[in-house]
C-alpha positions as protocol buffer text, in pm:
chain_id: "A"
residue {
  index: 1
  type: UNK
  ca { x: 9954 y: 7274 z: 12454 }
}
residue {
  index: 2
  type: UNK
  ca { x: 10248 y: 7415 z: 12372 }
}
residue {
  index: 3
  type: UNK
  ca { x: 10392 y: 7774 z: 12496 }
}
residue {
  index: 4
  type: UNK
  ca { x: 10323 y: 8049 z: 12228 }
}
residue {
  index: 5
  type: UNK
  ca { x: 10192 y: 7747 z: 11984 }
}
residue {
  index: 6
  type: UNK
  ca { x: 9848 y: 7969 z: 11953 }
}
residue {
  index: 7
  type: UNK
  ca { x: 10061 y: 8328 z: 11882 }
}
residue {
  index: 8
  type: UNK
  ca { x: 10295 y: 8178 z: 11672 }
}
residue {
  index: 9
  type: UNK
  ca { x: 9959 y: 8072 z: 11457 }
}
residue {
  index: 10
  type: UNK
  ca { x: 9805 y: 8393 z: 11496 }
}
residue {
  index: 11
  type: UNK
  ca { x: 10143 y: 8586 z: 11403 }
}
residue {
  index: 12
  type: UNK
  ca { x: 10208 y: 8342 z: 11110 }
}
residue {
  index: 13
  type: UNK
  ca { x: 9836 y: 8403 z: 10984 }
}
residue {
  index: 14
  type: UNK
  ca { x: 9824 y: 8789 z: 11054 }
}
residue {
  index: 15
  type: UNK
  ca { x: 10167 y: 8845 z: 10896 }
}
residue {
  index: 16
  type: UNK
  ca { x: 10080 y: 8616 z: 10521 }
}
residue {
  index: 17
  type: UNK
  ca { x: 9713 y: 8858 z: 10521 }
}
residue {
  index: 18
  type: UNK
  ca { x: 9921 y: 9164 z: 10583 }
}
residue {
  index: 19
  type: UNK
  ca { x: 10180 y: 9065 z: 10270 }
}
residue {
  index: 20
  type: UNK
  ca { x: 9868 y: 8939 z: 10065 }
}
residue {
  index: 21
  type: UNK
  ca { x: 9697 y: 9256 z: 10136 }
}
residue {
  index: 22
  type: UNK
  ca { x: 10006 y: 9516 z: 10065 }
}
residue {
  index: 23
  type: UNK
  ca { x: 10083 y: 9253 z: 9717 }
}
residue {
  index: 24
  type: UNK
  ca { x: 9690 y: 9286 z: 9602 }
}
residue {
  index: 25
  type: UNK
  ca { x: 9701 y: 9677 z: 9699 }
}
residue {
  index: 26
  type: UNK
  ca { x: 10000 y: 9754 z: 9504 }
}
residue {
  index: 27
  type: UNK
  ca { x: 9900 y: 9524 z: 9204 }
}
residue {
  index: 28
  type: UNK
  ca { x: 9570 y: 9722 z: 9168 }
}
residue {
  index: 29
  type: UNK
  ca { x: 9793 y: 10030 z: 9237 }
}
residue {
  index: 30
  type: UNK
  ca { x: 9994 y: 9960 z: 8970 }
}
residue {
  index: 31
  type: UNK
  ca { x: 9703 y: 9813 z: 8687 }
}
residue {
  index: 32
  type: UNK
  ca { x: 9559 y: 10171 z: 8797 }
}
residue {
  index: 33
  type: UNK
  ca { x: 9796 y: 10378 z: 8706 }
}
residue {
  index: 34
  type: UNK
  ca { x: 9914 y: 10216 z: 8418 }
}
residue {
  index: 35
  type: UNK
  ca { x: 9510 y: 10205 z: 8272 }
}
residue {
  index: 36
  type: UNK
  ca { x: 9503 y: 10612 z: 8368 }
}
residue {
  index: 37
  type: UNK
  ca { x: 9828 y: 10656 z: 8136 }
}
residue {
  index: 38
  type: UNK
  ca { x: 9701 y: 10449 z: 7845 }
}
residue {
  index: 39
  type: UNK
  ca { x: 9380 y: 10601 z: 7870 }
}
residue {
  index: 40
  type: UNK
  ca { x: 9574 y: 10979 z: 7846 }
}
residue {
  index: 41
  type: UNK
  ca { x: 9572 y: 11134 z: 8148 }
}
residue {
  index: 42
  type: UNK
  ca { x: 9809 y: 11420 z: 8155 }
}
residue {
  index: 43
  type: UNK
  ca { x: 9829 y: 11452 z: 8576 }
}
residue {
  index: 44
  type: UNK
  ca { x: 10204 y: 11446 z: 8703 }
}
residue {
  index: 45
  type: UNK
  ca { x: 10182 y: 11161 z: 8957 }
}
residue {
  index: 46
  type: UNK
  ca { x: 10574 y: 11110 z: 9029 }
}
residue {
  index: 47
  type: UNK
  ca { x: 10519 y: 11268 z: 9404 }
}
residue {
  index: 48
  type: UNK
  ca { x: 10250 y: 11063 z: 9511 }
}
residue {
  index: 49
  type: UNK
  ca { x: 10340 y: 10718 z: 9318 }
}
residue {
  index: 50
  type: UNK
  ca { x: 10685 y: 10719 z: 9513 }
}
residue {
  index: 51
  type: UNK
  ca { x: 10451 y: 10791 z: 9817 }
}
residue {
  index: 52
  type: UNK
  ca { x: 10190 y: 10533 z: 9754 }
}
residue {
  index: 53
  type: UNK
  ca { x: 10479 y: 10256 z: 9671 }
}
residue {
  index: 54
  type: UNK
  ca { x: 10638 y: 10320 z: 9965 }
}
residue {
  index: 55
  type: UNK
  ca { x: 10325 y: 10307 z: 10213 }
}
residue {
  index: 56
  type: UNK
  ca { x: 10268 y: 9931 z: 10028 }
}
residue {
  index: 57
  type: UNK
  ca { x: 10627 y: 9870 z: 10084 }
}
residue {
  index: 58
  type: UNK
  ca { x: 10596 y: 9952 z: 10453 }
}
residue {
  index: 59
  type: UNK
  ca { x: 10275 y: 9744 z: 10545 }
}
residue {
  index: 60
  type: UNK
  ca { x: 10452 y: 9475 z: 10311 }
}
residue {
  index: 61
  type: UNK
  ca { x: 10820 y: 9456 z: 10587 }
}
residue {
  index: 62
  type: UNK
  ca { x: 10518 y: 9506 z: 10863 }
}
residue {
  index: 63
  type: UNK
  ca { x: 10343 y: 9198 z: 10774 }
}
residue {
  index: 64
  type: UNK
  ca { x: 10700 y: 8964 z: 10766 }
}
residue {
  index: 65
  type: UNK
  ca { x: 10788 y: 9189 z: 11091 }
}
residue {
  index: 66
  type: UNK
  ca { x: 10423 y: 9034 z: 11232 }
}
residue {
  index: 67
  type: UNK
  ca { x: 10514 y: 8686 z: 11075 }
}
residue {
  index: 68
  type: UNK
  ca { x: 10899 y: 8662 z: 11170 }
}
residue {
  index: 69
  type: UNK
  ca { x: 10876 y: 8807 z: 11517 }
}
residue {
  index: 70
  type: UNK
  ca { x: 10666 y: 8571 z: 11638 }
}
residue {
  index: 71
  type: UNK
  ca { x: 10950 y: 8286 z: 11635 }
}
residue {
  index: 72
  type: UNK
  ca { x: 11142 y: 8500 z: 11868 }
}
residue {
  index: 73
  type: UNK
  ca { x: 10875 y: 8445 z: 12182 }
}
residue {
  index: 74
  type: UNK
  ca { x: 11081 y: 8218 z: 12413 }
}
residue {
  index: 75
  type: UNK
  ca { x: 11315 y: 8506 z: 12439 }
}
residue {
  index: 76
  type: UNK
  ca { x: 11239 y: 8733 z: 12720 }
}
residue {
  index: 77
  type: UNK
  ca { x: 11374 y: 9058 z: 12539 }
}
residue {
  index: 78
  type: UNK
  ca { x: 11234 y: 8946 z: 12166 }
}
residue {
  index: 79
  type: UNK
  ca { x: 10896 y: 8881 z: 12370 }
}
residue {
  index: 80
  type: UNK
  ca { x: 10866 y: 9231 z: 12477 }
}
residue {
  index: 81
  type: UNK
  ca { x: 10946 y: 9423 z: 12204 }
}
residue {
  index: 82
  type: UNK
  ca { x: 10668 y: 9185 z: 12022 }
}
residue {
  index: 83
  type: UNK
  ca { x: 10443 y: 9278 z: 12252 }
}
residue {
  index: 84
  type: UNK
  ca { x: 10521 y: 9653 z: 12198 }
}
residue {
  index: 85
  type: UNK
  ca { x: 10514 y: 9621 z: 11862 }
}
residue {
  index: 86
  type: UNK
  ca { x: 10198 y: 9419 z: 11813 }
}
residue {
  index: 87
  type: UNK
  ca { x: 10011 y: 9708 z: 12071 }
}
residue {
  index: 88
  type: UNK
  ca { x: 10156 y: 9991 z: 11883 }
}
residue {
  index: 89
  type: UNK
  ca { x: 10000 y: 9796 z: 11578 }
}
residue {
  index: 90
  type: UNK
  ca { x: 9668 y: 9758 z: 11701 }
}
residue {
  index: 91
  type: UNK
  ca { x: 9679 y: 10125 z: 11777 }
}
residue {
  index: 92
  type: UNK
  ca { x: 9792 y: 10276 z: 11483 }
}
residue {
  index: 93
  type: UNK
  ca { x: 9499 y: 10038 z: 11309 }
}
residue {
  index: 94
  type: UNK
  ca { x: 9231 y: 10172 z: 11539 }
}
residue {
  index: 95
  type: UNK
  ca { x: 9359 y: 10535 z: 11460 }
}
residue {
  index: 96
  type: UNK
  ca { x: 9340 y: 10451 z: 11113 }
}
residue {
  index: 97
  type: UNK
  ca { x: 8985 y: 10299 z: 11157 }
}
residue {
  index: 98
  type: UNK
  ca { x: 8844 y: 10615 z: 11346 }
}
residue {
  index: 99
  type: UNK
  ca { x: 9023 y: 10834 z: 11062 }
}
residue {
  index: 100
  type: UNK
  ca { x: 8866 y: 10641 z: 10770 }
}
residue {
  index: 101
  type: UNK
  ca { x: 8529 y: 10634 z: 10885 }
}
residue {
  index: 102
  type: UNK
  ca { x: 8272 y: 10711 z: 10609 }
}
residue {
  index: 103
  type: UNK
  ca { x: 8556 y: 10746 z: 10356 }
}
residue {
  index: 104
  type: UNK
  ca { x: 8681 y: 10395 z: 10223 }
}
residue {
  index: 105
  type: UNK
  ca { x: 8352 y: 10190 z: 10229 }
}
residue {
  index: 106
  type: UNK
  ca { x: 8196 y: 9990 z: 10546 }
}
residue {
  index: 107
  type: UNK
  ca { x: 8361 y: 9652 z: 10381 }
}
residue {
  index: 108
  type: UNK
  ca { x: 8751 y: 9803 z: 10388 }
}
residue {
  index: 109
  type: UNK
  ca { x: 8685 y: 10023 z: 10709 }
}
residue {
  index: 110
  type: UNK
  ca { x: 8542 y: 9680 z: 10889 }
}
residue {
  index: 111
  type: UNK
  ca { x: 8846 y: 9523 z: 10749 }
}
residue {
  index: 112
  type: UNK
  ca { x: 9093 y: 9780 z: 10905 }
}
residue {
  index: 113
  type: UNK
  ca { x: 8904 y: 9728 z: 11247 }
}
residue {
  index: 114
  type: UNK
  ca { x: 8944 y: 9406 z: 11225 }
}
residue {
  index: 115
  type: UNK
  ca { x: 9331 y: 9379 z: 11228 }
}
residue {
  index: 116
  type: UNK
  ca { x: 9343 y: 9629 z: 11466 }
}
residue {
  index: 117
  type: UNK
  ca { x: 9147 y: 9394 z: 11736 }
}
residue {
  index: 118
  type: UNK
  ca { x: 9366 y: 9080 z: 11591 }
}
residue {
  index: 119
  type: UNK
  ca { x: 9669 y: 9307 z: 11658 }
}
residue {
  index: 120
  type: UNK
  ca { x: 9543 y: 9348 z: 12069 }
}
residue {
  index: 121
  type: UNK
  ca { x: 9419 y: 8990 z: 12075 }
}
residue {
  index: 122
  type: UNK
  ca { x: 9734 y: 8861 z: 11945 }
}
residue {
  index: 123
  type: UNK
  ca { x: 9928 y: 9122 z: 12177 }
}
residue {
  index: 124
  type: UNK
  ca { x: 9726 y: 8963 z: 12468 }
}
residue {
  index: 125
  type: UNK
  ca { x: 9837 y: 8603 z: 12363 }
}
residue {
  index: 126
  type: UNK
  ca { x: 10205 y: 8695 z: 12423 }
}
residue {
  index: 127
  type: UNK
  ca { x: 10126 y: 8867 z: 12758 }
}
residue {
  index: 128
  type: UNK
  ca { x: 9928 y: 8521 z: 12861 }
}
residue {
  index: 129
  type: UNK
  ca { x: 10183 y: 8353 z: 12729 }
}
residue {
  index: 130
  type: UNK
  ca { x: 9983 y: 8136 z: 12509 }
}
């Protein structure tokens, strides 16, 4: 088998769910919005639309970040800063996990688990090498 062949997959997968995700988040974000100002609602939202756009915008470069880097693997310094990033990652999802808990529903708080333990696994592919 080739080197990195199974964290290149992983990456590649990872990084298209993480674009799918932030693409289906901020569709429903914006079909939300839009159905709350045709059905009158007279709340000022321009503060916290620019902020809601811009946290889909950021898991959006994340995900291509989590897709692209992984080509990058035979390079020693790329490698590392993957591996950084991709721990940092599964971090900041288990923080967000612990935060969330009884708040978002068991299916989207599983969910958020969930890429925070493909974020380790995948971080421990690149430190194996595999």
């Amino acid at each position: 088998m080739k080197k990195y062949n199974l964290s290149k997959t992983i990456g590649i997968v990872l990084g298209t769910l993480m674009v799918v995700t932030s693409f289906g988040y901020g569709f429903l974000y914006v079909v939300g919005t839009s159905l709350g100002n045709a059905l009158g609602s007279i709340v000022d939202r321009t503060g916290t639309d620019i902020l809601s756009i811009g946290i889909i915008l950021c898991v959006c470069i994340l995900g291509i970040l989590t897709g692209i880097g992984c080509f990058g693997l035979k390079f020693k310094g790329l490698r590392m800063a993957y591996l950084g990033f991709c721990l940092i990652m599964g971090i900041a999802f288990l923080v967000i996990y612990f935060i969330s808990i009884g708040s978002l529903g068991t299916k989207y708080e599983v969910w958020i688990l969930f890429m925070g333990i493909i974020y380790f696994l995948l971080g421990y592919f690149v430190k194996k090498e595999r």
